[in-house]
C-alpha angles and dihedrals in degrees: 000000000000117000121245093258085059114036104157109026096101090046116063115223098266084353084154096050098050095046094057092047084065090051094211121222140191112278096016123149107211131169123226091203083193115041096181110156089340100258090145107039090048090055095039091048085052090084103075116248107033138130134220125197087187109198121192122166081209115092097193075055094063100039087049084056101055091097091052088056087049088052099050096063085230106322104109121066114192125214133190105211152086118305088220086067092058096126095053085045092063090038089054084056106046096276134141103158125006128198107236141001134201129197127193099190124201131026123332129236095247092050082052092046095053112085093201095055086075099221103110109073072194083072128045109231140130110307084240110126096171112150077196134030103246137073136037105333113209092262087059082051091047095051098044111035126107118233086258110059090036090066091041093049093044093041094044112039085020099043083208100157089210092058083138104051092039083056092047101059089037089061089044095048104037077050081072106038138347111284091223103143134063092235093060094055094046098045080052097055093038088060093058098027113064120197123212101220120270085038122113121268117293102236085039082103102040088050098044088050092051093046090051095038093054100043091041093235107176091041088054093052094046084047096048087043089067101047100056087047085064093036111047118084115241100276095031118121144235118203120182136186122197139183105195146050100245084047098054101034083057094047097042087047097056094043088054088045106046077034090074141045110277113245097202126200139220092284098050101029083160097073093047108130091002106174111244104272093204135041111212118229100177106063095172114026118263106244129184127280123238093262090054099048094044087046091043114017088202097075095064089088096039130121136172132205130191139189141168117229118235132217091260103107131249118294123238107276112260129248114267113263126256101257136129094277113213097227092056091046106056084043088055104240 
């Protein structure tokens, strides 16, 4: 049972409901793209038979996860790796197609929960936000980038409608001193974001746009989209659960798109008349019901989609969208 610290990191936000959604078999092979604390791979690997390819970025995820191997007498494989990468991941185990597929976007509860990992502006810590441990932390974004991009970064992934003000104070301030700590941050963006009582936080938006600028977050979910558009039988199934709005308009957009027959253009004639690739079964997104919003607040914003893939095959891969990339920030273009 969990203890009372940690009351929902054994049971996935509408975990039940997107298991069931991929509609596990025996001798079905299915990928949890976000291993987390294991929620979905434990309640998929309860139908007999079936078999997890489990994938976490987080290392400290996928230690955490080696009971759970032992327990499942073989039937769960652990890999440490991007979710976006799924599809190397199967090949790399012998798979060419696999039979469902379930995503948990966005930062975990124990990330939140874990001071040092520097996500929470409720809990000091290291203004780190790394789901991984490689590559530029917040604090490296903070210190590097220009105005510019800072209001675009915290307008666009943080939808704060005072990204300029709140770039403003961080250039002036990392001017007198290294922004490191999450406090820091947070005290910045309090001073220039005022909050009427009962809102959320002030800095909640400039540090959801900085966790999900660093780890590339909505990259990663268009990416992984993809792939389990290439990877998944016909018949098998994608279930996704999102938390925020970015995350589920990209993910409700590609669903519609790849739901009905192409209708190509001059510049992809190729894809003229495609046959839809998925059916949609969730018209409306699943959202949580009253006990398990009062028992996990988090699930208050969350919504899953599903969909079952058909035998059209897989659409030309999309242009990349129009967004502040990591990599052309840091080098200061």
């Amino acid at each position: 049972m969990p203890s009372d610290d940690a009351p929902v990191r054994h049971v996935p936000v509408l975990g039940r409901e997107a298991v069931d959604a991929l509609a596990p078999h025996a001798g079905g092979v299915y990928v949890d793209a976000t291993f987390g604390a294991g929620g979905y791979s434990r309640m998929i690997l309860q139908t007999p038979g079936t078999r997890v390819i489990a994938i976490d970025r987080d290392r400290t995820a996928i230690a955490g996860g080696f009971d759970l191997v032992e327990a499942s007498d073989g039937r769960l494989t652990l890999v440490e790796d991007r979710f976006s990468r799924l599809a190397e991941v199967c090949e790399a185990q012998g798979l060419d197609a696999v039979d469902g597929i379930v995503m948990d976007v966005g930062v975990s509860s124990m990330q939140l929960d874990q001071a040092a990992r520097g996500f929470s502006f409720r809990l000091n810590g290291p203004l780190d936000m790394r789901m991984g441990h490689d590559g530029p932390s917040a604090a490296d974004v903070v210190a590097k980038a220009s105005e510019t991009d800072l209001a675009n970064i915290i307008y666009i992934f943080g939808e704060e409608r005072h990204s300029r003000a709140v770039a403003r104070a961080i250039v002036a301030a990392r001017r007198e001193a290294p922004i490191t700590t999450t406090r820091a941050l947070a005290d910045i963006v309090a001073r220039v974001v005022r909050a009427k009582p009962n809102e959320i936080h002030p800095a909640t938006r400039t540090f959801q746009a900085l966790r999900i600028f660093v780890n590339e977050e909505l990259d990663e979910l268009h990416a992984a989209l993809v792939a389990a558009e290439q990877m998944l039988k016909p018949g098998g199934r994608l279930a996704v659960v999102s938390f925020h709005s970015l995350e589920d308009r990209i993910v409700k957009n590609f669903l519609n798109e790849r739901g009905r027959r192409a209708s190509g253009s001059r510049h992809l004639p190729e894809v003229d008349q495609a046959l839809p690739s998925f059916e949609i079964l969730t018209r409306r997104p699943v959202v949580a019901d009253d006990d398990e919003v009062a028992a996990n607040p988090r699930a208050r914003s969350a919504k899953l989609r599903a969909a079952a893939r058909t035998a059209a095959p897989a659409r030309p891969e999309t242009a990349a969208f129009d967004w502040p990339q990591l990599a052309d920030v840091m080098r200061g273009t």
